[in-house]
TORDO-668246 format. One record per residue (C-alpha): residue number from 1; residue in one letter; chain; x, y, z. Coordinates in pm, whole numbers. Each point is the difference from the previous one (the first is absolute). Layout:
% residues N
NUM;a;A;X;Y;Z
...
% end
This chain:
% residues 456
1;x;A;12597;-13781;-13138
2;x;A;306;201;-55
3;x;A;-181;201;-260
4;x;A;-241;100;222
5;x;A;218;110;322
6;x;A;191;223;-202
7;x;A;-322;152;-149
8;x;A;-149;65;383
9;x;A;319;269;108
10;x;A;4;137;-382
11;x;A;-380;56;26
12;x;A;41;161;376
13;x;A;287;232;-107
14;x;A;-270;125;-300
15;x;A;-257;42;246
16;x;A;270;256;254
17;x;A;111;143;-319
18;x;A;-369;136;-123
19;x;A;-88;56;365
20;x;A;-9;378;-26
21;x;A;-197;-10;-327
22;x;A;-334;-24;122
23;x;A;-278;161;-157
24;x;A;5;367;78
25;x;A;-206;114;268
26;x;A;-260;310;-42
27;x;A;167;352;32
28;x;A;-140;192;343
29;x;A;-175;328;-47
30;x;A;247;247;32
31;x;A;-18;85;368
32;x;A;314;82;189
33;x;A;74;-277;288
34;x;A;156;145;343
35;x;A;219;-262;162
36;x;A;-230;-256;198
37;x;A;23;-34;355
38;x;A;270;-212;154
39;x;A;-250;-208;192
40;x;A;-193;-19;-382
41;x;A;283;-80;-222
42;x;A;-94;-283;-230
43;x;A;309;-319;91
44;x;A;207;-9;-317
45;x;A;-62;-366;-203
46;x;A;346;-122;-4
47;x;A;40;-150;-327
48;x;A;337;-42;-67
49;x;A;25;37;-346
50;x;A;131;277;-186
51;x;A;-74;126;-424
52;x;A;279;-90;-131
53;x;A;-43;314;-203
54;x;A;232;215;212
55;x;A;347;-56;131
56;x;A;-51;-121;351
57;x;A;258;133;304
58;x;A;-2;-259;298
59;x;A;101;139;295
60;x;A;70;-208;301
61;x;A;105;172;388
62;x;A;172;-170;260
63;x;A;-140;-278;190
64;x;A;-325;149;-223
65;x;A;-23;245;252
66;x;A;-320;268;-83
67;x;A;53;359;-133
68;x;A;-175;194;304
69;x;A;148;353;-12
70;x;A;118;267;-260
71;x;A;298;101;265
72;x;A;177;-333;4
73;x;A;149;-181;-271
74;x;A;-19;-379;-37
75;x;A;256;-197;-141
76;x;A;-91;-243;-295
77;x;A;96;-110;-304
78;x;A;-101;3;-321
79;x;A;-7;-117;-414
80;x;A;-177;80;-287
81;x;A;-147;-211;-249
82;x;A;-103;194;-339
83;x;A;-266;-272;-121
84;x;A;151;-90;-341
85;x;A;-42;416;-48
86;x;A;347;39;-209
87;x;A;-29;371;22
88;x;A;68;-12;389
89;x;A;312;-218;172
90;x;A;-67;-233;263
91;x;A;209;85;281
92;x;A;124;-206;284
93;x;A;-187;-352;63
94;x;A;-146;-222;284
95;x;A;294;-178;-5
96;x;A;256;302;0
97;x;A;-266;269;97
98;x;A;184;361;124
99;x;A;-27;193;301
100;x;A;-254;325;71
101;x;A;-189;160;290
102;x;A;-320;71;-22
103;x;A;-215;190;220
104;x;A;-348;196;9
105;x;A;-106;301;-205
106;x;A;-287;234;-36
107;x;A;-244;194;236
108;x;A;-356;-114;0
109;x;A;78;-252;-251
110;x;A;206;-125;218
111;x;A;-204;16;309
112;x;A;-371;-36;-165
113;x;A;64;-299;-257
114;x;A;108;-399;20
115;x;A;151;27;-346
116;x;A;352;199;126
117;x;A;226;212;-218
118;x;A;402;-42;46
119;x;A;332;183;36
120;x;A;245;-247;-112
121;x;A;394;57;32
122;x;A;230;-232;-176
123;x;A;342;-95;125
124;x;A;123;15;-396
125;x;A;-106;278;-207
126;x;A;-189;-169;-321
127;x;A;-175;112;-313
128;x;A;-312;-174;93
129;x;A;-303;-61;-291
130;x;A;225;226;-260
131;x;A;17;316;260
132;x;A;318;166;71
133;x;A;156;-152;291
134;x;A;-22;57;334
135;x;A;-38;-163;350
136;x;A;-293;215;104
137;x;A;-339;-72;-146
138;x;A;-373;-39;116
139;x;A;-281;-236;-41
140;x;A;-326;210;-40
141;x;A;-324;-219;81
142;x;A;-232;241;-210
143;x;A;-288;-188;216
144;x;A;-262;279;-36
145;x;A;80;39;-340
146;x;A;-355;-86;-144
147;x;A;-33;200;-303
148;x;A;240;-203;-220
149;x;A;368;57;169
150;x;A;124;291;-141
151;x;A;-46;259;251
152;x;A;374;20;36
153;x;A;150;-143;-316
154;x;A;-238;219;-215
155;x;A;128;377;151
156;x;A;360;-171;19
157;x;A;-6;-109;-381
158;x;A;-123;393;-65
159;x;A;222;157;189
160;x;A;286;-204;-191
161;x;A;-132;79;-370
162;x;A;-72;367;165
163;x;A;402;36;62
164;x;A;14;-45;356
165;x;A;382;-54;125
166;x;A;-106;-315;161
167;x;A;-306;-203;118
168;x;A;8;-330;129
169;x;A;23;-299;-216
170;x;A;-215;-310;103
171;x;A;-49;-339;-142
172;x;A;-274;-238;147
173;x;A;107;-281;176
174;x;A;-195;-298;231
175;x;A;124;-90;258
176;x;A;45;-322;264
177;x;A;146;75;347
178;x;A;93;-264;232
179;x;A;-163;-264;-257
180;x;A;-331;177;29
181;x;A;-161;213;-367
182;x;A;-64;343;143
183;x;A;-121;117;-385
184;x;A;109;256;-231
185;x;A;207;307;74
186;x;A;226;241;-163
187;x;A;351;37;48
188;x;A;63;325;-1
189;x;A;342;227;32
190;x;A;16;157;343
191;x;A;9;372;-36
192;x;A;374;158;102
193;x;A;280;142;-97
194;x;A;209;-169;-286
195;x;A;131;77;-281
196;x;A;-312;-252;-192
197;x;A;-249;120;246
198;x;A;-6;387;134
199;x;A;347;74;-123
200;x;A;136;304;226
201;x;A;293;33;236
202;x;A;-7;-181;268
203;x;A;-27;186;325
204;x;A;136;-153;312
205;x;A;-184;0;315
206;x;A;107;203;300
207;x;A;173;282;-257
208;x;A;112;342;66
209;x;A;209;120;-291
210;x;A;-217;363;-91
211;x;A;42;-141;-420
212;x;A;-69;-334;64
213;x;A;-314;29;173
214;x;A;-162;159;-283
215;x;A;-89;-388;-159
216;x;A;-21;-199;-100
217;x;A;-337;-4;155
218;x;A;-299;-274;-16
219;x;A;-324;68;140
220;x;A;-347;-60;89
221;x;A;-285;192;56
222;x;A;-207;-222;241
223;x;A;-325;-55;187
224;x;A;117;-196;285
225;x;A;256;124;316
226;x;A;311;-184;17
227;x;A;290;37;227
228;x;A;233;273;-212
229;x;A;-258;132;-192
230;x;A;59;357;-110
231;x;A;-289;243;81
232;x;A;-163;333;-78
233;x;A;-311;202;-12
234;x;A;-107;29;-349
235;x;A;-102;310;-148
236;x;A;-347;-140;53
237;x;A;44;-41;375
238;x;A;16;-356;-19
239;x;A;261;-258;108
240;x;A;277;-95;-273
241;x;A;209;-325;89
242;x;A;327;-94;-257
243;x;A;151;-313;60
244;x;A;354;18;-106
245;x;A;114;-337;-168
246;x;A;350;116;-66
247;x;A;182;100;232
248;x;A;-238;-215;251
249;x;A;214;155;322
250;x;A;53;391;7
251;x;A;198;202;166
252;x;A;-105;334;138
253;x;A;167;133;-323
254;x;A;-211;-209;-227
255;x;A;-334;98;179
256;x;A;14;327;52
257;x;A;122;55;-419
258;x;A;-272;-235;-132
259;x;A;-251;89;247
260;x;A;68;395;-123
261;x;A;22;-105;-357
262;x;A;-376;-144;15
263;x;A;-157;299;243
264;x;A;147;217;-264
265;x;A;-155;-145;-295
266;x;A;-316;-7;171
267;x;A;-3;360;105
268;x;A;91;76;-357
269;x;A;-360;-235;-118
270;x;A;-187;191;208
271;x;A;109;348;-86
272;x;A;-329;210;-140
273;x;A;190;81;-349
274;x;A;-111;-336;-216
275;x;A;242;166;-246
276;x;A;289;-21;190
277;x;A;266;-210;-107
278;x;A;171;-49;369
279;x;A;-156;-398;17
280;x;A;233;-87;-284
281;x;A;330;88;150
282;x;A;-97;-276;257
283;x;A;-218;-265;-217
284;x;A;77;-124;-360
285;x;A;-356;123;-155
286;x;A;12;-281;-306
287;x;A;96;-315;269
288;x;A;-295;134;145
289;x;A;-215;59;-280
290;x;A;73;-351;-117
291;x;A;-57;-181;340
292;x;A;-322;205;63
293;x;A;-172;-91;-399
294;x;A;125;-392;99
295;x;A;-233;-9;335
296;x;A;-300;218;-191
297;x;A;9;-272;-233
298;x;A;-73;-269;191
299;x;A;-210;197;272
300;x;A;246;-35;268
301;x;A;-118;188;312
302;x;A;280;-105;208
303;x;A;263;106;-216
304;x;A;113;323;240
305;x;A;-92;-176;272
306;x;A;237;-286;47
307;x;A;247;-179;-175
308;x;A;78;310;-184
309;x;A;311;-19;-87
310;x;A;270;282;-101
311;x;A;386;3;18
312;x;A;265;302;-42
313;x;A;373;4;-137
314;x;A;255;119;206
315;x;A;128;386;-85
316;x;A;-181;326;154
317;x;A;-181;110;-312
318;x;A;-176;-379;-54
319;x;A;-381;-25;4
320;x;A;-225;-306;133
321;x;A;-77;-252;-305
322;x;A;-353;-109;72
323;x;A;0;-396;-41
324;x;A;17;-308;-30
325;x;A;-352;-111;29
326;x;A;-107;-249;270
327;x;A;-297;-122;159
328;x;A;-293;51;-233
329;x;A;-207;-199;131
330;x;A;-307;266;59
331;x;A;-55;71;-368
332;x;A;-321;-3;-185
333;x;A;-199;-65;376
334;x;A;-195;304;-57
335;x;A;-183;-95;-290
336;x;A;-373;122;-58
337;x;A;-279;-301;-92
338;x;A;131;67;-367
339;x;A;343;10;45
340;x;A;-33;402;23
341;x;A;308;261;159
342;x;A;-42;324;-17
343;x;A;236;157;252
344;x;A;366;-7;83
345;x;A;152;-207;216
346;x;A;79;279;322
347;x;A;-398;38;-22
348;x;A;-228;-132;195
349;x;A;267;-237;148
350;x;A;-102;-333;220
351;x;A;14;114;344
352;x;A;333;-251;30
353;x;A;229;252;-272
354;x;A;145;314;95
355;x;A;122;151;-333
356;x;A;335;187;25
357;x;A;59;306;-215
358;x;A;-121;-104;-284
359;x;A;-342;177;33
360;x;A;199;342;7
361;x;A;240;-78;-250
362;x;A;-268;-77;-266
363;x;A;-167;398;76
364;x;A;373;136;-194
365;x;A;11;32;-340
366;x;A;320;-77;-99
367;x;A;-85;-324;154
368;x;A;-304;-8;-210
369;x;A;152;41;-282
370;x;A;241;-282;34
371;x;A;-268;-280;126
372;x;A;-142;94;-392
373;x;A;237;-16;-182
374;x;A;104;-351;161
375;x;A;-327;-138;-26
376;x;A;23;63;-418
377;x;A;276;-240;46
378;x;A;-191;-250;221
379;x;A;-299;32;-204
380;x;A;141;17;-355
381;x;A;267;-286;54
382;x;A;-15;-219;313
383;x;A;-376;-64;54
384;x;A;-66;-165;-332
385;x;A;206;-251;72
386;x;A;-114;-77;344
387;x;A;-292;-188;-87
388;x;A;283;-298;-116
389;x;A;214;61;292
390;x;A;-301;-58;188
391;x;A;-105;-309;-202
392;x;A;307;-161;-14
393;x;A;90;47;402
394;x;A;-382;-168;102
395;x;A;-13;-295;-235
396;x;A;403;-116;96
397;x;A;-120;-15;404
398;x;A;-322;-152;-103
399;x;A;14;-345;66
400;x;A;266;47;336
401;x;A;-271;250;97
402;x;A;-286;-240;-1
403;x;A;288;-233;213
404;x;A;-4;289;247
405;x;A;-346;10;50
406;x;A;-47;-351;83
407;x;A;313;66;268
408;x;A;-193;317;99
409;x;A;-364;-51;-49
410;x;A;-80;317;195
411;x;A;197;238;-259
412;x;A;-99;69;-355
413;x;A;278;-171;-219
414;x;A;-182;-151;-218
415;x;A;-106;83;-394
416;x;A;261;263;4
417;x;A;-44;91;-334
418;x;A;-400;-7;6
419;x;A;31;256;319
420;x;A;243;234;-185
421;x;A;-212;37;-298
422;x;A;-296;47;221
423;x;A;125;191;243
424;x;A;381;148;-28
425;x;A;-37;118;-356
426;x;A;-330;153;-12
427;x;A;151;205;312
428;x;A;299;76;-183
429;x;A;-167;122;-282
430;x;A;-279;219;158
431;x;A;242;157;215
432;x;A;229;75;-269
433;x;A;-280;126;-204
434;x;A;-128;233;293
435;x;A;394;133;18
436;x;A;25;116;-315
437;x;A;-315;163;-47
438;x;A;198;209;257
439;x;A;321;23;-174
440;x;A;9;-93;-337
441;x;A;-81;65;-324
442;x;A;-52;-356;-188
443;x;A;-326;-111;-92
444;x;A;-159;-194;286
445;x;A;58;-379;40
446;x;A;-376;-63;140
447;x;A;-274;228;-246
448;x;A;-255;-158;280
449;x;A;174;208;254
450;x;A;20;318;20
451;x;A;96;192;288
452;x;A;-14;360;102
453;x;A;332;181;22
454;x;A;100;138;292
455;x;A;286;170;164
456;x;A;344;-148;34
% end
């Protein structure tokens, strides 16, 4: 009899433990999935178990009160437990867990989908899952991330081997808030200004000094109107909104030099000699050059949209660095019934994108010039080995993605690595084929495709 009690909770700990490993399910055909209806959302199945593949952060708020708005922080606690993964430190524990806040993130992922992403703030700053530390980070739900979950960590791993000053690091995570498994997530670094993040001078809000308002400077060209936005008329006759990030608060001083810093450049854009060099004195043409090949490469229509970020050092004579990359999440939408692009991502835009600049910039030369001669180093030594990045990245969420799905039934979790090498990569590769058709010289990737060359 004793043999056989102790076999009962041994043989139920097997069964939680394989839980996630059930037989995969059949891919979807590969047809982009707008977010459902609130009234239509599918009730998540709350399963309560976890992989066990991936470190786990628990997060608890006080009196398990819910995270309802992206204005307000909520105070919680929290610990990390790295799953018998030695290459990560647990941190914190249920029974000594460490203080945060936590609050809402996000725009319509925020407002559109049940699976939430996160701002978190720690009390302590920490070096959380091997990342430099820092209090500041962010939980990114990837929820509409059907193709295989790379939309983001694919351009950010690019932009890194590309030679980018910074991108975001981001290690997946799952999660459990207030006892209940919301899935898997990425903790991500919070973009600002640090010295391991965008390192620049710190500008304080409210300043007036003539020198010191020159930067540092970090901001975002944006498709929504927020309170303090800075605005223009593009050379286009459209609407231009920047988001300053740092300083958040500016004095008349600080608007009026910024505010003339970015009419200027975009006079200088639009100016009818495409050989003029006047751009440059205002925008660093390889940043841009870099941050532009990134988004072609994954088909990124957004990317001069929103959440494009750039940042400038303090001193008269500095330009605006073009980066880091965020919020990728539109790439490789516009794919043909074979996985076909043939156009650039300022054309032919979803009626949601408003491109800024970037259409004009590509008509100079110089410009020209310098997108080639960076793509040669994209194509020559950071695509080969993309395939493994992209390998390595799907089949280490795998099993904590099929976990999500059950949590999430109504998003597309599941089979990550199946979905990538249906989906993401074939993408990837078509595009990248189309691209340099356009601007290389190497032989072509894909003999079965072929396309015409056009102009730049």
């Amino acid at each position: 009899m004793k043999t056989s009690t102790l076999l009962i909770p041994l043989l139920l700990m097997a069964l939680a433990l394989v839980a996630c490993e059930d037989e995969p399910l059949p891919v979807p055909d590969p047809v982009p999935q707008p977010p459902q209806p609130t009234d239509t959302i599918v009730t998540p199945v709350d399963t309560g178990l976890y992989s066990g593949t991936l470190p786990v952060l628990f997060i608890n708020t006080r009196d398990s009160s819910e995270i309802d708005s992206k204005e307000e922080y909520r105070q919680a606690q929290w610990w990390l437990d790295n799953q018998g993964d030695q290459r990560f430190e647990s941190i914190g524990s249920k029974d000594a867990p460490l203080a945060m806040e936590i609050k809402g993130r996000g725009n319509a992922t925020w407002t559109n989908l049940e699976k939430k992403p996160y701002r978190l703030k720690l009390n302590e700053k920490h070096k959380v899952l091997g990342m430099p530390s820092s209090r500041h980070w962010v939980l990114m739900a990837n929820a509409e991330f059907w193709m295989g979950q790379l939309n983001d960590a694919l351009p950010f791993e690019i932009g890194r081997r590309m030679g980018m000053a910074w991108n975001p690091r981001m290690q997946p995570v799952e999660v459990v808030l207030n006892g209940d498994y919301i899935g898997l997530y990425f903790l991500t670094e919070k973009i600002r200004v640090d010295k391991n993040r965008v390192n620049i001078k710190e500008q304080y809000d409210y300043e007036t000094d003539p020198e010191r308002i020159t930067g540092g400077w970090l901001l975002e060209i944006d498709n929504y109107v927020e309170p303090g936005n800075i605005s223009f008329i593009e050379g286009n006759g459209m609407p231009f909104w920047v988001t300053p990030h740092s300083p958040e608060l500016l004095s008349p001083q600080q608007r009026d030099y910024i505010t003339n810093f970015l009419t200027m450049a975009d006079k200088a854009i639009y100016c009818s000699d495409k050989n003029s060099t006047e751009w440059e004195k205002y925008i660093d043409i390889d940043s841009l050059a870099i941050f532009y090949i990134v988004q072609e490469a994954v088909d990124n229509p957004e990317a001069f949209s929103g959440s494009c970020y750039m940042y400038k050092q303090q001193g008269a004579d500095s330009k605006l660095i073009f980066g880091p990359l965020w919020d990728c999440g539109s790439s490789f939408h516009r794919f043909g019934s074979l996985y076909e692009f043939d156009e650039y991502i300022y054309e032919n835009l979803p009626s949601y994108c408003r491109s800024r600049w970037i259409s004009e910039i590509a008509k100079f030369p110089r410009f020209q010039q310098r997108v080639k001669y960076h793509w040669r180093r994209f194509y020559n030594d950071v695509y080969p080995a993309m395939e493994e990045f992209m390998e390595d990245f799907t089949v280490r969420i795998e099993v904590a993605g099929n976990c999500d799905h059950k949590r999430w039934p109504q998003y597309s979790s599941d089979n990550i690595p199946a979905r990538m090498r249906a989906f993401e990569k074939p993408c990837f590769d078509k595009k990248v084929a189309w691209l340099n058709s356009q601007w290389g010289e190497a032989e072509m990737s894909h003999q079965d495709y072929i396309p015409t060359k056009r102009k730049f």
